[in-house]
C-alpha positions as CSV (number, residue, x, y, z in Angstrom):
1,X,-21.4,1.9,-7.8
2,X,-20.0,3.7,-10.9
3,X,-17.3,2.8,-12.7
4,X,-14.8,5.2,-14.5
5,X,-11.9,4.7,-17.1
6,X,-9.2,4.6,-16.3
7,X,-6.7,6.8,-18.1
8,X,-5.3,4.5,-21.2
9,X,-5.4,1.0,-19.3
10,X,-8.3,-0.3,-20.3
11,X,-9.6,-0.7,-16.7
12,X,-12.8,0.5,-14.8
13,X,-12.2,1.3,-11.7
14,X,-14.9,2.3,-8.9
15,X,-16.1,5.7,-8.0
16,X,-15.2,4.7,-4.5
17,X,-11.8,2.6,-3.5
18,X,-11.0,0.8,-0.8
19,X,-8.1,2.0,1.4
20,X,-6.1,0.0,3.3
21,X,-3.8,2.4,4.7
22,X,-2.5,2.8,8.3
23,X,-4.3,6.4,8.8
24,X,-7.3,4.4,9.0
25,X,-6.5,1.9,10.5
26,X,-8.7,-1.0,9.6
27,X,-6.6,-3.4,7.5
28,X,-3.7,-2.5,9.8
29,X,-4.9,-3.1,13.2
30,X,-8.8,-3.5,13.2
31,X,-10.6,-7.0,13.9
32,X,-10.3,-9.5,11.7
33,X,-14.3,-10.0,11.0
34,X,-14.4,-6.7,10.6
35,X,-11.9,-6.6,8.5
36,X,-13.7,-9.4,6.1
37,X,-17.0,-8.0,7.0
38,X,-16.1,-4.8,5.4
39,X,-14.1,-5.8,2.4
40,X,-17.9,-8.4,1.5
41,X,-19.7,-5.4,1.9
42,X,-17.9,-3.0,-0.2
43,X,-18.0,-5.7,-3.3
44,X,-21.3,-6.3,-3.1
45,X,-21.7,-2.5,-3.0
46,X,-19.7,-2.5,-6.1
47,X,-16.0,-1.4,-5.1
48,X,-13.4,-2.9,-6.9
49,X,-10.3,-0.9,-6.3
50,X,-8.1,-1.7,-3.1
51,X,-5.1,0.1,-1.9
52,X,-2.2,-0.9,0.1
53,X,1.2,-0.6,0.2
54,X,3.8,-2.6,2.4
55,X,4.9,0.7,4.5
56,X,1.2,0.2,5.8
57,X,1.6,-1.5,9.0
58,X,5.3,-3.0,7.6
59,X,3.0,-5.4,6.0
60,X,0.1,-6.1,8.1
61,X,-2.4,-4.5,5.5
62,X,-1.1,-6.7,2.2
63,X,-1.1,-9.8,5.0
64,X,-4.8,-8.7,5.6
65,X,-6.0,-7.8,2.4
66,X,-4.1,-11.4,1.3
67,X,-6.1,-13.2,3.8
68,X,-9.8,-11.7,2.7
69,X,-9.6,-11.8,-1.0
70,X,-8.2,-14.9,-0.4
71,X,-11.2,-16.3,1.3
72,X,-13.8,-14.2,-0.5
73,X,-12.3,-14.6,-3.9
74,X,-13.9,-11.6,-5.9
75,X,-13.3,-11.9,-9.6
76,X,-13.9,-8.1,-10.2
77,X,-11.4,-6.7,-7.8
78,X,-8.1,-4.7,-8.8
79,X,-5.3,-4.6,-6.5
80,X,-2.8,-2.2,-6.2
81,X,0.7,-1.6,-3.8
82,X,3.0,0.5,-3.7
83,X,7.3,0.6,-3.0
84,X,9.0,2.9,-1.0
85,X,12.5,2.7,-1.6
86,X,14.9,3.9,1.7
87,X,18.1,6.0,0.5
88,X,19.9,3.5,1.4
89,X,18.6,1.4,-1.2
90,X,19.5,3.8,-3.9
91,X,22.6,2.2,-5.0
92,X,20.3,-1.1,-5.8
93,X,17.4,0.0,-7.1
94,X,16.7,-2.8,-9.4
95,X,17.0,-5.2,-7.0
96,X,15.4,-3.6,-3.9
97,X,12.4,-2.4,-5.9
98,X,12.2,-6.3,-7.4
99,X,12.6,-7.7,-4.0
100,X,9.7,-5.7,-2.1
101,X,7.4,-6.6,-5.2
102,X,8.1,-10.1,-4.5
103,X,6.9,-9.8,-0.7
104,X,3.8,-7.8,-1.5
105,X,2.6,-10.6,-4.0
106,X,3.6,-13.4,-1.0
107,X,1.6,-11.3,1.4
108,X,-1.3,-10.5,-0.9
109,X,-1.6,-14.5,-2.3
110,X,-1.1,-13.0,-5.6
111,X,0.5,-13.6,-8.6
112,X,0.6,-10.2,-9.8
113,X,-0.8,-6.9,-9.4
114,X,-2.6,-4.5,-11.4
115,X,-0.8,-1.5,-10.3
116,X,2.4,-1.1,-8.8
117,X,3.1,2.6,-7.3
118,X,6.5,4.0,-6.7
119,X,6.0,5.7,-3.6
120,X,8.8,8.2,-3.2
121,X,8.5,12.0,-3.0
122,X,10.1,13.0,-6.1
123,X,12.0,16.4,-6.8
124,X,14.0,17.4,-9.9
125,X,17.7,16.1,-7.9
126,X,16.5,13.7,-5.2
127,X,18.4,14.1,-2.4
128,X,17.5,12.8,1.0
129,X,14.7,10.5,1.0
130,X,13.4,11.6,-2.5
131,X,14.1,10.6,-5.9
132,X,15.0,12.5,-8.5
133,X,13.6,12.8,-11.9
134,X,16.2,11.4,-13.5
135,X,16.7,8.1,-11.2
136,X,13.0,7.7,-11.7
137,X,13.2,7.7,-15.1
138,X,16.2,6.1,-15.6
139,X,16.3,3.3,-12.8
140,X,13.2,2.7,-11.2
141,X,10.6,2.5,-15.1
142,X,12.6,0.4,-16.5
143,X,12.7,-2.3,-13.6
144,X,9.0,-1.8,-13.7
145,X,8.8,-2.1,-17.0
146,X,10.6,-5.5,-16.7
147,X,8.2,-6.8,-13.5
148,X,5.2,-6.0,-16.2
149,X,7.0,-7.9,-18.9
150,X,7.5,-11.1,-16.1
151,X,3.3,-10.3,-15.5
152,X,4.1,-9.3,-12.0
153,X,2.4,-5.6,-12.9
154,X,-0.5,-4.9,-15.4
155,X,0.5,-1.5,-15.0
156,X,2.8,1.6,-13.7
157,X,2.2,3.7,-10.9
158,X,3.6,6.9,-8.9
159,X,2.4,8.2,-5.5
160,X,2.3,12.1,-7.1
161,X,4.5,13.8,-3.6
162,X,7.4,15.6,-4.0
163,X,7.9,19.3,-6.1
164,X,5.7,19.8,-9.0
165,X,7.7,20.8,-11.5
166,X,9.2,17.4,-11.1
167,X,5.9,15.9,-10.9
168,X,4.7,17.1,-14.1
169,X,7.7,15.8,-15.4
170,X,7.6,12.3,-14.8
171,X,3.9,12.4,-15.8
172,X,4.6,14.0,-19.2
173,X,7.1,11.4,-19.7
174,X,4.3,9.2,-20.7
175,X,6.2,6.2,-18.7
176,X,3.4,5.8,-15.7
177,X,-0.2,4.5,-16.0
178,X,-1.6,6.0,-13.0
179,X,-1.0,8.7,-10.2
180,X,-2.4,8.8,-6.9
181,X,-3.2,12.7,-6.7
182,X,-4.0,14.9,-3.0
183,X,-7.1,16.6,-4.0
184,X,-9.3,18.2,-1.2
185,X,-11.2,21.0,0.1
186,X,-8.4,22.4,1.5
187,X,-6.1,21.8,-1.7
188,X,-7.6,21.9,-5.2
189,X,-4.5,23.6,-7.1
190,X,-4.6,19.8,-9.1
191,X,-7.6,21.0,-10.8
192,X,-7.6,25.2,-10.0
193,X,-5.5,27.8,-9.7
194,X,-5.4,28.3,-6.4
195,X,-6.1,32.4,-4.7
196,X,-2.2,34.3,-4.2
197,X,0.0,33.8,-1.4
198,X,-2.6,30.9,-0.2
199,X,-1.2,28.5,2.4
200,X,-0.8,25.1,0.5
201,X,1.8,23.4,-2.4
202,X,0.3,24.5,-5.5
203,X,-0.1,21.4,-7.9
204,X,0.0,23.5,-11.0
205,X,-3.4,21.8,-12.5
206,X,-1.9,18.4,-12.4
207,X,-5.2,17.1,-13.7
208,X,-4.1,18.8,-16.8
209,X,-1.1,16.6,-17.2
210,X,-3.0,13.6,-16.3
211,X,-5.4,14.2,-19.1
212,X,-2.8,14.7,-21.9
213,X,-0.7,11.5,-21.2
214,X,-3.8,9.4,-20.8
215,X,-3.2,8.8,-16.8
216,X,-5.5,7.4,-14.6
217,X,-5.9,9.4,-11.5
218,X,-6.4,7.9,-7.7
219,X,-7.5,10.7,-5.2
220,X,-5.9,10.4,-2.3
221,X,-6.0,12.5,1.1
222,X,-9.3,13.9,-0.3
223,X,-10.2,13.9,3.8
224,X,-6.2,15.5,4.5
225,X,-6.1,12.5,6.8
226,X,-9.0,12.7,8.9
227,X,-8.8,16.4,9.1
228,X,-11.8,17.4,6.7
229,X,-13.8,15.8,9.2
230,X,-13.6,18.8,11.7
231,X,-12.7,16.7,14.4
232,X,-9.1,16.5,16.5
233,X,-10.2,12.9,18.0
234,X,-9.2,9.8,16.8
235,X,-10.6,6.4,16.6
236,X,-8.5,4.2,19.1
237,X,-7.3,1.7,16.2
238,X,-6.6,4.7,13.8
239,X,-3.1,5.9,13.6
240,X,-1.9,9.2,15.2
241,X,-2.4,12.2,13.2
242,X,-0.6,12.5,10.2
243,X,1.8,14.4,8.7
244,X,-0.1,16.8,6.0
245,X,0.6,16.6,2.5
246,X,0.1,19.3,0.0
247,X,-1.8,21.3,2.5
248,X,-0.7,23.0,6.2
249,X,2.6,22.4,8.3
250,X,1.1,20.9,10.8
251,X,-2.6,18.8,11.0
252,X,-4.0,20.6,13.8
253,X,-3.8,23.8,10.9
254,X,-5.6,21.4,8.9
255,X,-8.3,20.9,11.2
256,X,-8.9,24.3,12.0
257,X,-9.3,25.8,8.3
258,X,-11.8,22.6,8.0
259,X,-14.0,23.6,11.1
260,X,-13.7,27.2,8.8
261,X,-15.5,25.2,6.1
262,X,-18.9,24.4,7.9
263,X,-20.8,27.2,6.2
264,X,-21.4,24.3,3.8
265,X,-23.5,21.8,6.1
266,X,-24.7,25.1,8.1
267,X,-26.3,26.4,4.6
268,X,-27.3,22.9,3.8
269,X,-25.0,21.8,1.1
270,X,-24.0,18.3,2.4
271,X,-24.8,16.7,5.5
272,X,-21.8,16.9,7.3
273,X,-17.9,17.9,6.2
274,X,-16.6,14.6,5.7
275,X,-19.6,13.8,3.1
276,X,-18.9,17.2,1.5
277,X,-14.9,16.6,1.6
278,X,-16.2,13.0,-0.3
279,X,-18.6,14.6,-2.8
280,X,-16.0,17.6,-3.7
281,X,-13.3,14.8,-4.7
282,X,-15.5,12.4,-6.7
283,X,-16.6,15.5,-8.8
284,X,-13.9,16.2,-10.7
285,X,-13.9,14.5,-14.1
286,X,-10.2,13.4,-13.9
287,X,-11.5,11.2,-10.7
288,X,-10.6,7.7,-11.5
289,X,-11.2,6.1,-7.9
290,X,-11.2,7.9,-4.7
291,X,-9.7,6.1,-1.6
292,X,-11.1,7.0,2.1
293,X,-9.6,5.6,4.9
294,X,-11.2,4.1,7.4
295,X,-11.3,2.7,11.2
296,X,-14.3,1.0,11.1
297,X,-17.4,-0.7,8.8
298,X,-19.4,2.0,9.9
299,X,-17.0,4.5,8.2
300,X,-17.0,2.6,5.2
301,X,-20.8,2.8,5.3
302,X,-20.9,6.6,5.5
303,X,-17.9,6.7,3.1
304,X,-20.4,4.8,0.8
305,X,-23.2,6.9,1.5
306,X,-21.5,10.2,0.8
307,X,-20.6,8.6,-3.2
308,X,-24.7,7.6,-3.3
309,X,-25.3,11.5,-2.8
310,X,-23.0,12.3,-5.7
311,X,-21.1,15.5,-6.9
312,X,-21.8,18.4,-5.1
313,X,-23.8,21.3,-6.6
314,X,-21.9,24.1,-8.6
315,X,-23.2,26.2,-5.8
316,X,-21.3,24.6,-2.9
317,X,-17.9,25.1,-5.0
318,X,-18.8,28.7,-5.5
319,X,-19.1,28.8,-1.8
320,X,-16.2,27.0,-1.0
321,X,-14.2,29.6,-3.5
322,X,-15.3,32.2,-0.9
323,X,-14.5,30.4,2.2
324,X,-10.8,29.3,1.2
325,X,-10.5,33.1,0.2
326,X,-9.9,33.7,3.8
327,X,-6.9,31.5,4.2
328,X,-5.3,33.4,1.6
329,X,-2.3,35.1,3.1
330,X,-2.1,33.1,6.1
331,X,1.2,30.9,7.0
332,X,1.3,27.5,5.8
């Protein structure tokens, strides 16, 4: 498995992540062998990245993660989580955001983390459920700041939702040490301007930002949630379809502009949509680690597969340029 930098920590962090999320499903709800089964054979297959956060299954996933690393004890492997604060926290931030770290590290068995996201949408006011740019910076860094300083956190983290302007923002600031990007078939405006009027939020070339300020980049979504797989169905122990980010209103939208995409198995570029939707993320150079969900140890296997083949060919993005020409225009 490779392993990239990244961004100024220090740390080298698998082409391919683990993801413990609930749109998987695995560390949430799947069977406990599996569950341990999977996680062995993704560190002997090189992975050292895992991702969870305690919104995944209120908990289940850091209990499950807990449990296997526990037993397995890698010495290579980086752990991350993740707090969501509720509004009506916002009065406390200090507290609530130092209380939820505490019961991630009691569920995980660990004494710290390496990287701690703040998993908000963030716009430029807040309001609502989001943050704004200046409660971030202001409230939420500098009780992270202090968790790192207590060696509860190697490093800072945001989950990069919310409006761009403010998103570029925060990472600017230069406080965060890693941001957990959507970047997918459907969405590449973190990388590329994306065709007018085109029918997803336009990242502004994030990556860019990234870059500059020397932050490490996690893909995430690079299957929109199941949806670059072409397929409506769902794995019984996956969770329902999700809401999109950074791409259509709805996921069924999702699902159909992916089916659009199938000129690239049809003309032989990958073997099916899902290992094209995996090769297109992990070819960017501003990839740190790329997290794929997953239901079951087969899906890991094909994940792992699919980062074996490596990048796609500078022909299949020329031909992807054509094909998400014809969403242009369309409603989101």
């Amino acid at each position: 498995m490779d392993l990239r930098g990244f961004g100024r920590t220090g740390m080298k962090l698998s082409l391919l992540g683990f993801g413990c999320g609930a749109v998987g499903g695995l560390m949430v709800r799947g069977d406990p062998l599996d569950q341990e089964r999977t996680i062995a054979r993704a560190i002997a297959a090189g992975v050292n990245y895992f991702d969870t956060a305690v919104q995944y299954g209120d908990g289940e996933s850091e209990k499950n993660l807990g449990r296997v690393l526990g037993r397995l004890k890698p010495a290579t492997a980086i752990v991350g989580t993740k707090v969501r604060l509720p509004s009506a926290d916002f009065a406390r931030i200090a507290q609530a955001v130092a209380i939820s770290l505490e019961g991630s590290l009691r569920r995980l068995q660990l004494d710290r983390v390496d990287i701690f996201h703040l998993h908000n949408a963030i716009t430029e006011h807040g309001g609502g459920e989001a943050l704004g740019v200046r409660q971030v910076l202001n409230e939420v860094v500098p009780v992270f700041e202090r968790l790192r300083e207590q060696g509860k956190t190697r490093f800072l983290g945001l989950t990069a939702i919310g409006d761009t302007a403010a998103l570029h923002r925060l990472i600017d600031s230069g406080a965060f040490h890693s941001a957990q990007v959507v970047y997918n078939m459907l969405n590449p405006s973190a990388a590329i301007a994306l065709p007018p009027n085109y029918p997803a939020q336009d990242y502004g070339r994030l990556f860019d930002h990234t870059a500059a300020a020397g932050v490490g980049v996690v893909g995430i979504r690079v299957l929109a949630g199941g949806a670059l797989s072409g397929a409506a169905e769902r794995h019984p122990i996956a969770g329902p379809a999700p809401e999109p980010i950074g791409s259509a209103a709805v996921y069924e939208t999702d699902v159909a502009r992916a089916r659009r995409l199938m000129p690239l198995v049809n003309e032989g570029f990958a073997a099916t949509l899902t290992e094209a939707a995996i090769r297109f993320a992990l070819s960017h150079p501003a990839m740190g680690t790329i997290l794929v969900g997953m239901a079951t140890p087969q899906q890991f296997e094909h994940a792992l597969a699919a980062v074996e083949q490596g990048p796609l060919p500078s022909a299949a993005f020329d031909r992807l340029a054509q094909l998400r020409q014809g969403f242009a225009g369309e409603p989101l």
